[in-house]
N, C-alpha and C positions, 0 to 999 in steps of 0.2 A: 221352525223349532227355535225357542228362545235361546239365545246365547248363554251356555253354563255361565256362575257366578266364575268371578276369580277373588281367591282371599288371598289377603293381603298377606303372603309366609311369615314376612320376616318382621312383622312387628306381635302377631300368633307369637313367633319363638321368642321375641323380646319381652313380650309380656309373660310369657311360661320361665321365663330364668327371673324374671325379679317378683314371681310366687314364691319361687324356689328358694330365691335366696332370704324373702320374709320368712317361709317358713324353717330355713335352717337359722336365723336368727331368733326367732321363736323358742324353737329346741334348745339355743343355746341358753337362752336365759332361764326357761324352766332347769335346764340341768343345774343350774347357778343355784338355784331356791331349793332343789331337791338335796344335793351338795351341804348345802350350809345346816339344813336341815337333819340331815345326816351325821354330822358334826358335833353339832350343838344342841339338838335337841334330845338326848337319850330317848326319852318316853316314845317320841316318834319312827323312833327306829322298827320295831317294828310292826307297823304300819307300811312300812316299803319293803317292798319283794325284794331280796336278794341271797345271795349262793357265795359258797367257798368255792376257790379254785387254788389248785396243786401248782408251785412253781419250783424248778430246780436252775439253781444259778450255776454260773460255772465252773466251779465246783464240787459241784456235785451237791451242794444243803439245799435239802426243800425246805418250803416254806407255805403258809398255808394263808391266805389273802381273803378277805370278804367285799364281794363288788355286789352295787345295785344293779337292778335286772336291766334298768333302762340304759345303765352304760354303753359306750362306745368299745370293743373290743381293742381297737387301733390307739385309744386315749390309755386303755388300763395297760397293754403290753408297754407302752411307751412310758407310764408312770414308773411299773414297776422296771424297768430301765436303769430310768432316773435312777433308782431308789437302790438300787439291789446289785446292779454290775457297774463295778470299778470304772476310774476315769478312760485308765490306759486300754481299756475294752471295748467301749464305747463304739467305736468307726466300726470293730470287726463281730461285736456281736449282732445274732437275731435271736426272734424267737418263732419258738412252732411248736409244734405238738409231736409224738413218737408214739408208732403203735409198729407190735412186732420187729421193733430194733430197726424202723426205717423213720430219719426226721423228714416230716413235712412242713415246710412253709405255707403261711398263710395265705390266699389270695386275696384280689381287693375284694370279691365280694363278703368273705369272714371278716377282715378285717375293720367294713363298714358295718356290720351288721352288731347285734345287741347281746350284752352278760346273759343275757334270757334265752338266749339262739341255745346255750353252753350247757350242757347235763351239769352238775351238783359235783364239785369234785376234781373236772376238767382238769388234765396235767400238763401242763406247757415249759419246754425244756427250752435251754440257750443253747444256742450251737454256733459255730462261723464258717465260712466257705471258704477252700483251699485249694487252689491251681495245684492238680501235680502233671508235671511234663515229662512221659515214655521214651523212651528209645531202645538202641541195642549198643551192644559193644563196637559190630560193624558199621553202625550206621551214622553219620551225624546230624541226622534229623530227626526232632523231637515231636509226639503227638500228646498232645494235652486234652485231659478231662478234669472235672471239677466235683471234690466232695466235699457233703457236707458232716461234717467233723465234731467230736465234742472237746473242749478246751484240755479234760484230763485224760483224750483217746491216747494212746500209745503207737511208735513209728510198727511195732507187730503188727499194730490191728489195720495200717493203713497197707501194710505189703500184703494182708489177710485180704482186706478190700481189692488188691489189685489181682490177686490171684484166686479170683472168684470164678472168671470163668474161662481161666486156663492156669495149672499147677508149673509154674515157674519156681527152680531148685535154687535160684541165687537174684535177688533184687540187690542192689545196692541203692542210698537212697541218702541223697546231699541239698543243705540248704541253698536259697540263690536268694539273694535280696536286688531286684531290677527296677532301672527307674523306669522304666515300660513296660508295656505287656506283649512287649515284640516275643517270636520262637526263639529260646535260650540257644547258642552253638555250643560247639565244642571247647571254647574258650571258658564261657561262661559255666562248665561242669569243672575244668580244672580248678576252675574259683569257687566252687562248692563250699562248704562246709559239711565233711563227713557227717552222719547224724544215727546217732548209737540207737538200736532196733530198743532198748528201752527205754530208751527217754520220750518225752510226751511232749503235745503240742504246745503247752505252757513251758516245760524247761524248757524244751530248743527254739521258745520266742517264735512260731512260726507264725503268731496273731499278727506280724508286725505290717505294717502295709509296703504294699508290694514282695511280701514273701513270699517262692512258690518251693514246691519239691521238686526236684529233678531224681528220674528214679530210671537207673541203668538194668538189664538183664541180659545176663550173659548169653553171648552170643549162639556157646554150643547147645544151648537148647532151645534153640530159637527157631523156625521157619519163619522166616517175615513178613510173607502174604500170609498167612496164618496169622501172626499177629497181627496185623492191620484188620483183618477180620474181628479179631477178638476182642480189639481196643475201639470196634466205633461201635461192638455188641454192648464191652465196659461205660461208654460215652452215653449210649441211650438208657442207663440203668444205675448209675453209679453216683447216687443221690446221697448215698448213706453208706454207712462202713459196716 
């Protein structure tokens, strides 16, 4: 029986990554001509496929955008970035889309993919993600889950968020600004900064980096293995406020 061939792998894969990288420089310069074209040439505009898509910044103002179909979704979130959300925002915002009052993030696979993938309309909102850190009055150990937030939510709507799936009658709930993401103690609650149940993530600056929440619940109604229960239920779930 003849000896099977053996191919050569690893010059197959060397030649498959510098197709690959022809062909994304290819792309790139078509989009270049398609771009300028879009630009400058009125008459040709429509002549190229393209669609409105719905933005709200953090603020709350939409705004109504028109991209070509061939776009990169990860180039147009990133323009309108640029364009649209303040300097001192920048680090802490994302974007993503909201259905049924839950934000979702983009993966890489949306994010590679094309304006054209995108129904006519598309609504994509900015939101930032915020460490808050649990405890109890008896305990000095802190358990931390992470939501994601919209810039004009209110501290209501985050204790609303926390008591989703256990009715807690008193949350207290303090700023901490740490230069790590080490578990906050008890030291680091007394340095809080109280934080009044209506003020919002923009008054009480909590986009800043390294801000998290520390949020206390009174002990008398508390069982504790109850709550650890509750809070790694809040942890798998607690995506959105």
């Amino acid at each position: 029986m003849a000896a099977a061939a053996v191919i050569p792998t690893s010059f197959v894969y060397e030649d498959l990554i510098s197709k690959v990288q022809m062909i994304q420089n290819q792309m790139t310069k078509i989009n270049i001509v398609l771009n300028n074209r879009w630009k400058n040439e009125k008459r040709k505009r429509d002549e190229l496929k393209s669609r409105s898509f719905v933005f709200i910044d953090p603020y709350g103002n939409r705004t109504v955008n028109k991209y070509m179909d061939h776009e990169q979704i990860s180039k147009v979130l990133m323009a309108y970035k640029k364009d649209y959300v303040p300097k001192y925002l920048q680090q802490w915002i994302n974007i993503g889309t909201m259905k049924e009052n839950m934000i979702t993030p983009l993966n890489d696979c949306e994010l590679k993919s094309n304006v054209a993938q995108y129904g006519k309309g598309c609504q994509f909102i900015t939101y930032g993600e915020i460490t808050v850190w649990i405890g109890t009055n008896d305990s000095t150990v802190f358990h931390n889950i992470v939501l994601r937030v919209l810039l004009t939510d209110t501290l209501d709507k985050i204790k609303a968020g926390i008591q989703k799936f256990r009715q807690y009658t008193n949350i207290e709930l303090k700023s901490y600004v740490s230069s790590s993401n080490i578990q906050p103690n008890e030291e680091n609650w007394n340095e809080g900064i109280i934080l009044n149940s209506e003020g919002t993530i923009l008054s009480c600056q909590l986009f800043q980096h390294n801000c998290v929440i520390l949020a206390k619940i009174s002990k008398e109604k508390v069982n504790y293995h109850l709550f650890l229960f509750c809070l790694t239920s809040l942890n798998n779930h607690a995506s959105f406020l």
